[in-house]
PyMOL Python script that loads the backbone (N, CA, C, O; Angstrom):
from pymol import cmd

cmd.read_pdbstr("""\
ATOM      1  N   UNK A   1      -2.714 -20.450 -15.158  1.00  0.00           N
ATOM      2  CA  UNK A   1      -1.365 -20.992 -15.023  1.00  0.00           C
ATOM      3  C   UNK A   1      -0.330 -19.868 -15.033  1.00  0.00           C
ATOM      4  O   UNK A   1       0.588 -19.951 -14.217  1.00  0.00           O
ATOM      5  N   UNK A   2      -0.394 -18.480 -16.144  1.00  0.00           N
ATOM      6  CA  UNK A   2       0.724 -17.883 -16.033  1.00  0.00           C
ATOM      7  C   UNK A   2       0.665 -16.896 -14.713  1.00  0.00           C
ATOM      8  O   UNK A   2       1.505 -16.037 -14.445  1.00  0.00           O
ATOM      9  N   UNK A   3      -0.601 -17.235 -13.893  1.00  0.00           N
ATOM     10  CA  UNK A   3      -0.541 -16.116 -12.647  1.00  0.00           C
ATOM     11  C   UNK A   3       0.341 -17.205 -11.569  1.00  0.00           C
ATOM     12  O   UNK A   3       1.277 -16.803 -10.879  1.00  0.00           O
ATOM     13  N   UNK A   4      -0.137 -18.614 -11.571  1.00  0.00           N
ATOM     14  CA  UNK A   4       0.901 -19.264 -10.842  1.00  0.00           C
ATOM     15  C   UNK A   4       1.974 -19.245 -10.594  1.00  0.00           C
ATOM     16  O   UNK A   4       2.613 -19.136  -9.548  1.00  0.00           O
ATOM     17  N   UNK A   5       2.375 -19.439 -12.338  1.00  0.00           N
ATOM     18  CA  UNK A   5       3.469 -18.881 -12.502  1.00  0.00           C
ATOM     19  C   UNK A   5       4.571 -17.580 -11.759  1.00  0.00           C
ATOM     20  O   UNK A   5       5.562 -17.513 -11.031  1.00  0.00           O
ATOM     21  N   UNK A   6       3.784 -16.827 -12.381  1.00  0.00           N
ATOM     22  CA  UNK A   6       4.400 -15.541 -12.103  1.00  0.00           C
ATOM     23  C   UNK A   6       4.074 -15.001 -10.405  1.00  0.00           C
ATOM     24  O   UNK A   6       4.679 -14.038  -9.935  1.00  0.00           O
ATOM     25  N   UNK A   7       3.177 -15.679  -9.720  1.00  0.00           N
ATOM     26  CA  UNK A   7       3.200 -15.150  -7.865  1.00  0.00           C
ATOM     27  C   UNK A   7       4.068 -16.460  -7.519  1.00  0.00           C
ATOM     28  O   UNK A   7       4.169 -16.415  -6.293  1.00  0.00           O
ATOM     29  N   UNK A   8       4.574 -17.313  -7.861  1.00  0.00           N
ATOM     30  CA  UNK A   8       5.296 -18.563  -7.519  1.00  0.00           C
ATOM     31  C   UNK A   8       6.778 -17.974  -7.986  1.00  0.00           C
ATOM     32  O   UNK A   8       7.708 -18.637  -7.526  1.00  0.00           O
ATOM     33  N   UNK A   9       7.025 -17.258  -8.513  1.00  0.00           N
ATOM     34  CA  UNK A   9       8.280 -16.621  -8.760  1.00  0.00           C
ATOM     35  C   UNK A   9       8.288 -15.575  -8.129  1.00  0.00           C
ATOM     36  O   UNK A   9       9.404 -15.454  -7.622  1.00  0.00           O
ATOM     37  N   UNK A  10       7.416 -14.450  -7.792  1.00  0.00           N
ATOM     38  CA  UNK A  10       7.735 -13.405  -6.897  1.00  0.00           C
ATOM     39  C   UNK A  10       7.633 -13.772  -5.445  1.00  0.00           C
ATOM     40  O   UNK A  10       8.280 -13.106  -4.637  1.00  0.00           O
ATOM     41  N   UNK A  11       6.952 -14.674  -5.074  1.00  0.00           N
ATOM     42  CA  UNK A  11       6.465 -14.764  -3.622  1.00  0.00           C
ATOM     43  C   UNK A  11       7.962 -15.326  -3.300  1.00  0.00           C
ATOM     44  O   UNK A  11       8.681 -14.858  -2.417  1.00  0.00           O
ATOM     45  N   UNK A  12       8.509 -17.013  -4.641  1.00  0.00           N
ATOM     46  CA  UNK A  12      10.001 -17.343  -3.907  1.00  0.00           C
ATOM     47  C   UNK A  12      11.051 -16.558  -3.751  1.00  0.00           C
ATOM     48  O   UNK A  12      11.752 -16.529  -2.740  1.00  0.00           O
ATOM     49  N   UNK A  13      11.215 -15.829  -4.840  1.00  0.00           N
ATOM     50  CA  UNK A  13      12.356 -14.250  -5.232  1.00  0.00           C
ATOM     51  C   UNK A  13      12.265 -13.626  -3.362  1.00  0.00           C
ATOM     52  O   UNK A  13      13.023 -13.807  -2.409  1.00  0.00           O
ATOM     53  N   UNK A  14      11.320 -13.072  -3.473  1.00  0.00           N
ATOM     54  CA  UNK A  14      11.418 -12.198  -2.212  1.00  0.00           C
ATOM     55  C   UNK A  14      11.874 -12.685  -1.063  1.00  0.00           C
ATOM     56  O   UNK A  14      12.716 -12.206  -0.303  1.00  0.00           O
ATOM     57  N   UNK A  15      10.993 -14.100  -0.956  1.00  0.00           N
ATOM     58  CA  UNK A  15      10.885 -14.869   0.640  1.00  0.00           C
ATOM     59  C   UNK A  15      12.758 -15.324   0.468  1.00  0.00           C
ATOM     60  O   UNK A  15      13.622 -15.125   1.322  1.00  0.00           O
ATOM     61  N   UNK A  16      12.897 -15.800  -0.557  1.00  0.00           N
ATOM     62  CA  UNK A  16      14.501 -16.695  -0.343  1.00  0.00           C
ATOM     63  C   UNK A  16      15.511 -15.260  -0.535  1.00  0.00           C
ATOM     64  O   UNK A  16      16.687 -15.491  -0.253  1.00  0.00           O
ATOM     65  N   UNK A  17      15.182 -13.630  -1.029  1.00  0.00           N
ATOM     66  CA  UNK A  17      16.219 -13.012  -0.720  1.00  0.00           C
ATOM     67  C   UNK A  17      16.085 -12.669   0.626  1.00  0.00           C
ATOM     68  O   UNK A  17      17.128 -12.352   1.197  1.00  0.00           O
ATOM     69  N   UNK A  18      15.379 -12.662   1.062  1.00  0.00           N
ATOM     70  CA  UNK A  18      15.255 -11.961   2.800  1.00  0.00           C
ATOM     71  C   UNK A  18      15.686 -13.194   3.910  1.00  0.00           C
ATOM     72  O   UNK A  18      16.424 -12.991   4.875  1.00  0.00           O
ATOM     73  N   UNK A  19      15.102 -14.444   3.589  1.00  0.00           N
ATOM     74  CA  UNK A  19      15.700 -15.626   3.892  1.00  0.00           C
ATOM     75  C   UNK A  19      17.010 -15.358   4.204  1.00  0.00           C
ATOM     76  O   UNK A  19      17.454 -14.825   5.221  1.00  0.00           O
ATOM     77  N   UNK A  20      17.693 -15.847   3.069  1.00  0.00           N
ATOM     78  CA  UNK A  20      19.394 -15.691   2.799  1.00  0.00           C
ATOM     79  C   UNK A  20      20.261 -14.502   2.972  1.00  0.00           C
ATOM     80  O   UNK A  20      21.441 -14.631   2.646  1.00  0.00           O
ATOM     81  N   UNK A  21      19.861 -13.384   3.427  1.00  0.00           N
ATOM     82  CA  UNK A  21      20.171 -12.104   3.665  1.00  0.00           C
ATOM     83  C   UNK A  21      20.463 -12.720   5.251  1.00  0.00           C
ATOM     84  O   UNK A  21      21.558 -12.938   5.770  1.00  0.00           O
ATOM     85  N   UNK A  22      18.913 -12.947   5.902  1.00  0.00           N
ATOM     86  CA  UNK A  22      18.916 -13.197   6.859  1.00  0.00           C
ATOM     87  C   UNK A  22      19.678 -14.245   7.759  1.00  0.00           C
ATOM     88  O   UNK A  22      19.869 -14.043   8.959  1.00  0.00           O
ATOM     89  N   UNK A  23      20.099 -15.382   7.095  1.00  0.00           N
ATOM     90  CA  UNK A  23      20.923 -16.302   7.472  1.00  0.00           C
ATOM     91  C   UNK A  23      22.378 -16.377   7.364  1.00  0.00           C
ATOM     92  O   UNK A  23      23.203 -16.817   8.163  1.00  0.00           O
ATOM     93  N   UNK A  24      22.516 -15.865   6.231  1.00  0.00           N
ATOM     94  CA  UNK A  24      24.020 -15.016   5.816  1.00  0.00           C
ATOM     95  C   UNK A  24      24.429 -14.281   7.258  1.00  0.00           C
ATOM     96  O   UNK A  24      25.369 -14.538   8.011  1.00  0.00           O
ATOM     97  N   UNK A  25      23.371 -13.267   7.369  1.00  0.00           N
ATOM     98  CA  UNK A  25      23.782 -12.283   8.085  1.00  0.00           C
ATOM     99  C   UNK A  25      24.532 -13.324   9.899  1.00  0.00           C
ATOM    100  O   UNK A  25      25.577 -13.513  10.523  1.00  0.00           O
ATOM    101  N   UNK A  26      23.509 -13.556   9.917  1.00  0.00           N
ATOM    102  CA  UNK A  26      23.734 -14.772  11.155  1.00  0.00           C
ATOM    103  C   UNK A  26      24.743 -15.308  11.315  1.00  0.00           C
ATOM    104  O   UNK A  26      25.433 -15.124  12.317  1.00  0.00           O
ATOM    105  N   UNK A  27      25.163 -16.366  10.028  1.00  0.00           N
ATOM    106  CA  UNK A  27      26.298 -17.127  10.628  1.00  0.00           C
ATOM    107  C   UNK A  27      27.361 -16.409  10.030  1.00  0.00           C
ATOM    108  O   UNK A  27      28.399 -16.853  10.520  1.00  0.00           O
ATOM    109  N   UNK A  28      27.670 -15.305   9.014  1.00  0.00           N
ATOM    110  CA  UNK A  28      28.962 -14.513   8.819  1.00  0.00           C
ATOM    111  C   UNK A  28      29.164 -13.438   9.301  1.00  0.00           C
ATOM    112  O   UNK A  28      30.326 -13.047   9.415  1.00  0.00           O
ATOM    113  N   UNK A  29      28.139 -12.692   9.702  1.00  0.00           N
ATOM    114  CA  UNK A  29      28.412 -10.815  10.123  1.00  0.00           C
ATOM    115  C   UNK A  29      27.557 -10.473   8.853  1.00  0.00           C
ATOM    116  O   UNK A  29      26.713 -10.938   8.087  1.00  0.00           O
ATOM    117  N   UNK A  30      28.493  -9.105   9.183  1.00  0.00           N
ATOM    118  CA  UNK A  30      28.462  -7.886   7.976  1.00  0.00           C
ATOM    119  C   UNK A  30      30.084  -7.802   7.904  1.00  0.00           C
ATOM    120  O   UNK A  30      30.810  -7.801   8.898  1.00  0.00           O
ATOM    121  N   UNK A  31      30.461  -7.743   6.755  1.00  0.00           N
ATOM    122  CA  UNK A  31      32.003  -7.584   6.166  1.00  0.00           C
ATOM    123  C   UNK A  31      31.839  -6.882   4.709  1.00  0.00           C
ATOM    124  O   UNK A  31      30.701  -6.605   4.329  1.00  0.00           O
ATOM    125  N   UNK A  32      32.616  -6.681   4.141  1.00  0.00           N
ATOM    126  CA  UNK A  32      32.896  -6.700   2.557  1.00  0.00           C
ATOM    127  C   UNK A  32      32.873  -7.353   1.915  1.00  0.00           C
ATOM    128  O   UNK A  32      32.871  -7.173   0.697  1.00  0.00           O
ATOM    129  N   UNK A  33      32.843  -8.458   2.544  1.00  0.00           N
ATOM    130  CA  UNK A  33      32.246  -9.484   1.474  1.00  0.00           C
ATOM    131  C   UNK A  33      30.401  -9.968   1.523  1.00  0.00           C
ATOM    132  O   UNK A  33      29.860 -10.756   0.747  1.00  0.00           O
ATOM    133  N   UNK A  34      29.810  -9.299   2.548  1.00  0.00           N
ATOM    134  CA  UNK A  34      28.608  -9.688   3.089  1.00  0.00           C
ATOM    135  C   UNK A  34      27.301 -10.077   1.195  1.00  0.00           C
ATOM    136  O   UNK A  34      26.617 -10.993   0.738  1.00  0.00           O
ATOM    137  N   UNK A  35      27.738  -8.574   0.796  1.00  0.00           N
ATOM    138  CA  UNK A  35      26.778  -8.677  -0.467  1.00  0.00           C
ATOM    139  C   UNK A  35      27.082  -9.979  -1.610  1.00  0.00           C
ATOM    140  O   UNK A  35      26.296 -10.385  -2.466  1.00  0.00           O
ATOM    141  N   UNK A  36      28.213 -10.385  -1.379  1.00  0.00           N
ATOM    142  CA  UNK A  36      28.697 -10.973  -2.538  1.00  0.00           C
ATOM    143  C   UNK A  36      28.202 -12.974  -2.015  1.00  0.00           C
ATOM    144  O   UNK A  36      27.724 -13.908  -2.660  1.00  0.00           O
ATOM    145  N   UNK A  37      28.604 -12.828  -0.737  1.00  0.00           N
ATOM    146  CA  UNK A  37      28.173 -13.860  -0.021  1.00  0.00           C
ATOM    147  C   UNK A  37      26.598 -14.609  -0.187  1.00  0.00           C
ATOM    148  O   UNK A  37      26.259 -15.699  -0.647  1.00  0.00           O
ATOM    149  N   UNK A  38      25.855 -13.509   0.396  1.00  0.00           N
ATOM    150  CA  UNK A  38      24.470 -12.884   0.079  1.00  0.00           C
ATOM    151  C   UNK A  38      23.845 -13.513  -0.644  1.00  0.00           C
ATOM    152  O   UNK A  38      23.017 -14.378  -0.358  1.00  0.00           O
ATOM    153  N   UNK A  39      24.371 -12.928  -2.271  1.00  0.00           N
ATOM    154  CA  UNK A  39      23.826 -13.397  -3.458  1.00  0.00           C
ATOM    155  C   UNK A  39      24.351 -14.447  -3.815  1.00  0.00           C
ATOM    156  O   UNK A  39      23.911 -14.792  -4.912  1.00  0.00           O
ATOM    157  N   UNK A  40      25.246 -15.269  -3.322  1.00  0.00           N
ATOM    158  CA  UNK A  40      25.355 -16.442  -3.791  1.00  0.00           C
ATOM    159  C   UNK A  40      24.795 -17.790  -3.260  1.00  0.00           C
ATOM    160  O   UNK A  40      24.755 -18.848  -3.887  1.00  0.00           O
ATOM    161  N   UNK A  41      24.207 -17.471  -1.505  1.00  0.00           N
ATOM    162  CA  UNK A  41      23.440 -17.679  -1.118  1.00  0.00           C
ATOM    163  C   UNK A  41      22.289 -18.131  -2.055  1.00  0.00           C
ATOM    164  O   UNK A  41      22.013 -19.217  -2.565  1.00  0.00           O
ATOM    165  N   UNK A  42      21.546 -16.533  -2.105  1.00  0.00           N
ATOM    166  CA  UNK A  42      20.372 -16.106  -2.814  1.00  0.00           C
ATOM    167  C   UNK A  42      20.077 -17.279  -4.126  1.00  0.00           C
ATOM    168  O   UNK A  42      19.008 -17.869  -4.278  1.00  0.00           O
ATOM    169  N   UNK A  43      21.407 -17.451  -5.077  1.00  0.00           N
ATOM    170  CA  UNK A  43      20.920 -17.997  -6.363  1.00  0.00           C
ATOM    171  C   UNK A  43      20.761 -19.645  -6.059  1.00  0.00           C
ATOM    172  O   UNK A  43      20.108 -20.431  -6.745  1.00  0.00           O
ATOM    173  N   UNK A  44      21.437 -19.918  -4.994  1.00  0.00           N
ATOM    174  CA  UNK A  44      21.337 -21.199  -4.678  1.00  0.00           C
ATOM    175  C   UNK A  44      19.950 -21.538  -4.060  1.00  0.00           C
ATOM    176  O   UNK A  44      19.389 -22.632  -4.002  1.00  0.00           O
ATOM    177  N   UNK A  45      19.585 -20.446  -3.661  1.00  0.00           N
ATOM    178  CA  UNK A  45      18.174 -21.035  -2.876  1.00  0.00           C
ATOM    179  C   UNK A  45      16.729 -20.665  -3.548  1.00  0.00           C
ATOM    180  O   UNK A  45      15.663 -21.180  -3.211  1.00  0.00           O
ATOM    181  N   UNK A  46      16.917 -19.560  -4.682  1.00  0.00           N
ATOM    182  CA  UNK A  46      15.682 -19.537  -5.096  1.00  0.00           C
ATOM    183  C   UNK A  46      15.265 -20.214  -6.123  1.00  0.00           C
ATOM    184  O   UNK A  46      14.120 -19.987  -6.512  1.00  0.00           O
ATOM    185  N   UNK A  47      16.075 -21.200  -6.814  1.00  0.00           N
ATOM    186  CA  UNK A  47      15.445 -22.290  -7.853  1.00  0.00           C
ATOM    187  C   UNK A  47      14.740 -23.318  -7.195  1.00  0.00           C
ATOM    188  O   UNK A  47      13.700 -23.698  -7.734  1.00  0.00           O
ATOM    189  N   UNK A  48      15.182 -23.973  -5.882  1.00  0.00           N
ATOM    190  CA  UNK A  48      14.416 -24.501  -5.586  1.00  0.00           C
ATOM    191  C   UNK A  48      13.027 -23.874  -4.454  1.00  0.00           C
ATOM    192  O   UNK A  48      11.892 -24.310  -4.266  1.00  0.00           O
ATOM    193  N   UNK A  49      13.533 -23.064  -4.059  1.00  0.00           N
ATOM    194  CA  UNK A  49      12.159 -22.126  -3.192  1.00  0.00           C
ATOM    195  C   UNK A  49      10.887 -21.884  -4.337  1.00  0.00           C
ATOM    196  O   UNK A  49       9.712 -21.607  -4.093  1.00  0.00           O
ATOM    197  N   UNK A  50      11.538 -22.085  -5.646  1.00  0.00           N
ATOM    198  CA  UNK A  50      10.555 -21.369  -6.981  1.00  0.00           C
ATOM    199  C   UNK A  50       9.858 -22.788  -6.910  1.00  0.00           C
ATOM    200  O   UNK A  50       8.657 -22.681  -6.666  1.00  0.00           O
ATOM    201  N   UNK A  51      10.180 -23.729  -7.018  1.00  0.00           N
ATOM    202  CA  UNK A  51       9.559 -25.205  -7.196  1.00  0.00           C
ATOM    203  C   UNK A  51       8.901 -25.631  -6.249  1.00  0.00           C
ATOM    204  O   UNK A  51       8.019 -26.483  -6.355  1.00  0.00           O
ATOM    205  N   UNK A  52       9.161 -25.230  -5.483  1.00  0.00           N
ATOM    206  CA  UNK A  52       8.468 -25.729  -3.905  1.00  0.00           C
ATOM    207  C   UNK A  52       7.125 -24.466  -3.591  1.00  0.00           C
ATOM    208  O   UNK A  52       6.084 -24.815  -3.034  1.00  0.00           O
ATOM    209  N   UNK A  53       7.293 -23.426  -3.912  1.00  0.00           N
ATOM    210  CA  UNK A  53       6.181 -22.454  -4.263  1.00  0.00           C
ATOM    211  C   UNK A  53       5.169 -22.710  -5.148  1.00  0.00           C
ATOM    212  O   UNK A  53       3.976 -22.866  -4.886  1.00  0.00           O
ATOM    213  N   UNK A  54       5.803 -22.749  -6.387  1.00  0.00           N
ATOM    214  CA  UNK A  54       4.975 -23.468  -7.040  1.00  0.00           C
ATOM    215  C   UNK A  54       3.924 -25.178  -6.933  1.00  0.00           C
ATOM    216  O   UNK A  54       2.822 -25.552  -7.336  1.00  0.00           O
ATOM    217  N   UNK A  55       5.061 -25.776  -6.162  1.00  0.00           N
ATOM    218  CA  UNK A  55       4.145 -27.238  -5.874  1.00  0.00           C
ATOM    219  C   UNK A  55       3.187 -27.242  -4.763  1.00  0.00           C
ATOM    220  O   UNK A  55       2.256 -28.012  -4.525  1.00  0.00           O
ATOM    221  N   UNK A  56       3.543 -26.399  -4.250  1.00  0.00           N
ATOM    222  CA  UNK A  56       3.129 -26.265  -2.731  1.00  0.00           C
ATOM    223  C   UNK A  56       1.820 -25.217  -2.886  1.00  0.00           C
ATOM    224  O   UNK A  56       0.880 -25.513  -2.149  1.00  0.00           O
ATOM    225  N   UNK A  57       1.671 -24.317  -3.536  1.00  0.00           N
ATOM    226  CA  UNK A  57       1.206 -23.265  -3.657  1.00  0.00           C
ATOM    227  C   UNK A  57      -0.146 -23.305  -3.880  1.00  0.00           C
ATOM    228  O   UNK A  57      -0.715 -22.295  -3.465  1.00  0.00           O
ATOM    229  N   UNK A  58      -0.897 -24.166  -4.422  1.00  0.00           N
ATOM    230  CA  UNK A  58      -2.500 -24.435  -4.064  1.00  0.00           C
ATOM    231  C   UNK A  58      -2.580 -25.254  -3.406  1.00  0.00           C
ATOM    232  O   UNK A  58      -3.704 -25.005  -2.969  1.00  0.00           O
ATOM    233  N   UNK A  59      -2.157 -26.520  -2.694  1.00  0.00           N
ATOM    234  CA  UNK A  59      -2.454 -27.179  -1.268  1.00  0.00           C
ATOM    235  C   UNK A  59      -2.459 -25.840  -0.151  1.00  0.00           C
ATOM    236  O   UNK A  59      -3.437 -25.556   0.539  1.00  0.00           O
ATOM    237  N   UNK A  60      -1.449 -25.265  -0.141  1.00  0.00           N
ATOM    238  CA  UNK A  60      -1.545 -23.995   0.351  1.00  0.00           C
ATOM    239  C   UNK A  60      -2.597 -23.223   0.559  1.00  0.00           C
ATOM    240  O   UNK A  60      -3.274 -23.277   1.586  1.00  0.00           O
ATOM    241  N   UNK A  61      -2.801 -22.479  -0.365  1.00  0.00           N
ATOM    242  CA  UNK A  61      -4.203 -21.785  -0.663  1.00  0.00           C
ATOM    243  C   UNK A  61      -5.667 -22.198  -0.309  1.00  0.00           C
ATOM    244  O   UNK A  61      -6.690 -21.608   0.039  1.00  0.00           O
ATOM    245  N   UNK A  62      -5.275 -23.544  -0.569  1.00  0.00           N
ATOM    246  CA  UNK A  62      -6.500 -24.431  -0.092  1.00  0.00           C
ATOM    247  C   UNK A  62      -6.842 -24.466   1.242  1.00  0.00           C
ATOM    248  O   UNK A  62      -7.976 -24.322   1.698  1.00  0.00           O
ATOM    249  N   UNK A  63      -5.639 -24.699   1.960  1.00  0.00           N
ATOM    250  CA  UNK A  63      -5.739 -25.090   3.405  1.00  0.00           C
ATOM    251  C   UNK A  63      -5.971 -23.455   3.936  1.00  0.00           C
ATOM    252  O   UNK A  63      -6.722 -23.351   4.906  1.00  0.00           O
ATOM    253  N   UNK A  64      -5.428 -22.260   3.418  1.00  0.00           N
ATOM    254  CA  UNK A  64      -5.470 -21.204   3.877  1.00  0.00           C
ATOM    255  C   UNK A  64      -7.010 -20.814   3.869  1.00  0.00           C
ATOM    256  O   UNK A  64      -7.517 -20.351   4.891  1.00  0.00           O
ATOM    257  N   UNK A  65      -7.709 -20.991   2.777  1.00  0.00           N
ATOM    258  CA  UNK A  65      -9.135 -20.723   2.664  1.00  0.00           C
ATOM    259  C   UNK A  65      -9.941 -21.774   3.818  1.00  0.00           C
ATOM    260  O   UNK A  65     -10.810 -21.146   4.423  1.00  0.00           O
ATOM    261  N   UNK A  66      -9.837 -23.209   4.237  1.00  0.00           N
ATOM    262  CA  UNK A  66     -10.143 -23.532   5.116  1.00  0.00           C
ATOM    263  C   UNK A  66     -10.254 -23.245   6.555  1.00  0.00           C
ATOM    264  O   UNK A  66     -11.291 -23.489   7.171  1.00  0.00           O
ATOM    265  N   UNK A  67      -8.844 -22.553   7.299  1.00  0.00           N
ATOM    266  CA  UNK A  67      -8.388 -22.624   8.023  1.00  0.00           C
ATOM    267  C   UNK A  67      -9.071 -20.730   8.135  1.00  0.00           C
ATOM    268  O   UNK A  67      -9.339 -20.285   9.251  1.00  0.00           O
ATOM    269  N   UNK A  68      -9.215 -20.060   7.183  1.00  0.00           N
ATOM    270  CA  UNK A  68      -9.687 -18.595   7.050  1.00  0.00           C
ATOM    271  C   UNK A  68     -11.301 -19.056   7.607  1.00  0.00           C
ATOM    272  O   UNK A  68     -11.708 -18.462   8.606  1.00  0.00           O
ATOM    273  N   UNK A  69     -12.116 -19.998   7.031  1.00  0.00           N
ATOM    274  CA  UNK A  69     -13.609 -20.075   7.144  1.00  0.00           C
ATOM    275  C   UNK A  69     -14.182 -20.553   8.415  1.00  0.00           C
ATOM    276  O   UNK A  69     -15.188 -20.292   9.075  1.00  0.00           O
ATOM    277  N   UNK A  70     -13.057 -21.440   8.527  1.00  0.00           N
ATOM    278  CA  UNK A  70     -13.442 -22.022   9.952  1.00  0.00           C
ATOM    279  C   UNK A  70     -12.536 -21.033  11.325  1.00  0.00           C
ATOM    280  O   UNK A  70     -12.636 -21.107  12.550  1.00  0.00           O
ATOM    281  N   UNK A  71     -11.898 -20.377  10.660  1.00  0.00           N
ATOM    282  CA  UNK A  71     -11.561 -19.598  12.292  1.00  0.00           C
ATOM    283  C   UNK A  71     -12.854 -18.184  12.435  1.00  0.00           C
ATOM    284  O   UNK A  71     -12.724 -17.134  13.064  1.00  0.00           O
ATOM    285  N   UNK A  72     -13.909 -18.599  11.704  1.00  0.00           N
ATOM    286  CA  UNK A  72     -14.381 -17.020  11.978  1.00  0.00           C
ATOM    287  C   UNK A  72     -15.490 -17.134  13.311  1.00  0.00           C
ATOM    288  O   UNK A  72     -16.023 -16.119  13.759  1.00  0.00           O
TER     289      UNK A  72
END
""", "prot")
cmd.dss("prot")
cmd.show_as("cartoon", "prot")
cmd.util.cbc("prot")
cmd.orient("prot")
């Protein structure tokens, strides 16, 4: 459980800052306000990206190991 844990928090951390970097970037530019924008983005989206990682995250795995055995 605490490895779930803890790759269900790094895998959402990363994916929702690059996410929201990325979408930010899109519909505002780059300005002076870009970083501040950014991260407010960011905090809004990784509580639930963390929950959805986590719920999601061995149906996942599961289907990935399937989908790994049978493509060989």
């Amino acid at each position: 459980m605490k490895f779930r844990i803890i790759n269900s928090l790094i895998m959402s951390g990363v994916l929702s800052l690059l996410m929201t970097c990325w979408i930010t970037f899109i519909n505002l530019g780059s300005g002076p306000d870009f970083p501040q924008l950014w991260m407010h983005a960011w905090s809004l989206a990784w509580p639930p990206a963390f929950m959805i990682a986590f719920s999601f995250g061995p149906m996942v795995m599961r289907l990935s190991h399937k989908l790994a055995r049978t493509g060989k």
